[in-house]
C-alpha positions as CSV (number, residue, x, y, z in Angstrom):
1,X,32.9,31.3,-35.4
2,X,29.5,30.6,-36.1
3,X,27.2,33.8,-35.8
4,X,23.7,31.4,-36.2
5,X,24.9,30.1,-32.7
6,X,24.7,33.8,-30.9
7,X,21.8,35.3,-29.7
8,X,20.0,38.7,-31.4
9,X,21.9,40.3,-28.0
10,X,25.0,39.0,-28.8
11,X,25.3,39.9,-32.4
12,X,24.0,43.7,-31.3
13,X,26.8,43.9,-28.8
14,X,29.0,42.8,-31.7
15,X,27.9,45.3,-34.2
16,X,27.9,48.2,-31.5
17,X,31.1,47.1,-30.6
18,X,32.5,47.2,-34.5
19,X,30.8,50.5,-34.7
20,X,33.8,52.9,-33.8
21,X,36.4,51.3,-36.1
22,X,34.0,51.7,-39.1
23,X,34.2,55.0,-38.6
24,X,37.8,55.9,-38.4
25,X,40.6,55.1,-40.4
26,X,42.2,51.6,-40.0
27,X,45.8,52.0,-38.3
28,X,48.8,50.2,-38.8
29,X,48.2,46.8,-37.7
30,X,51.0,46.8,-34.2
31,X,48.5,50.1,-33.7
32,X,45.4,48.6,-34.6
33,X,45.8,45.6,-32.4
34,X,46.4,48.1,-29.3
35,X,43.4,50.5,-29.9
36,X,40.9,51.0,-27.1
37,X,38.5,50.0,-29.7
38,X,39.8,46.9,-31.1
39,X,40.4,45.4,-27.8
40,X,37.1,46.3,-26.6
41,X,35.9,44.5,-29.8
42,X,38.1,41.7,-29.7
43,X,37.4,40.9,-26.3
44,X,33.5,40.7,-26.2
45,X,34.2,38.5,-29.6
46,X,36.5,36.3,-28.0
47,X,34.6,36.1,-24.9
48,X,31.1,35.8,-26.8
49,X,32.6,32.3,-28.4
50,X,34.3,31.3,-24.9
51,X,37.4,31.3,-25.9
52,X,39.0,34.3,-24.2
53,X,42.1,32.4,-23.6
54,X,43.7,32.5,-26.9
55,X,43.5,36.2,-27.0
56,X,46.9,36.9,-26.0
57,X,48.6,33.9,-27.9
58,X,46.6,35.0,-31.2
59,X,47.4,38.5,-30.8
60,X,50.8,37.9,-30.5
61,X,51.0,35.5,-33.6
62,X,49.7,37.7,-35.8
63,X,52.2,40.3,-34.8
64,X,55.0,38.3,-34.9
65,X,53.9,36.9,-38.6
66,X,53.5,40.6,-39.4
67,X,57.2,41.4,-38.4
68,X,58.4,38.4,-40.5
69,X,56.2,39.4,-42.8
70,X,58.2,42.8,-43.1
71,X,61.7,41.5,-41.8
72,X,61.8,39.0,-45.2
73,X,60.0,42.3,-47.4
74,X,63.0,44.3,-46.9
């Protein structure tokens, strides 16, 4: 992702969007991932780049990693 590609609009939207989750605590990461914020976030990022479609499939990797993660941890 290459922010010298968006425009000044873009990159404000991002940053506004950010905003919120700068100024709370981060969550557990399951949690995280399902916060109003973070998917407001995520979304506008994702959809900013065009590639919307591998929301879902990304999100879902990274969980499942994270429960590996933990799963092999313990």
């Amino acid at each position: 992702m290459n922010p010298n590609i968006l425009t000044d609009e873009q990159k404000l939207q991002i940053v506004e969007l950010f905003r919120p989750m700068m100024q709370r605590n981060r969550l557990p990461l399951e949690q995280e991932l399902e916060s109003a914020d973070r998917i407001a976030f995520e979304n506008a990022l994702m959809g900013i780049y065009g590639i919307s479609e591998y929301y879902e499939p990304i999100k879902n990797s990274l969980k499942q990693l994270y429960r590996i993660r933990f799963a092999v941890k313990d």
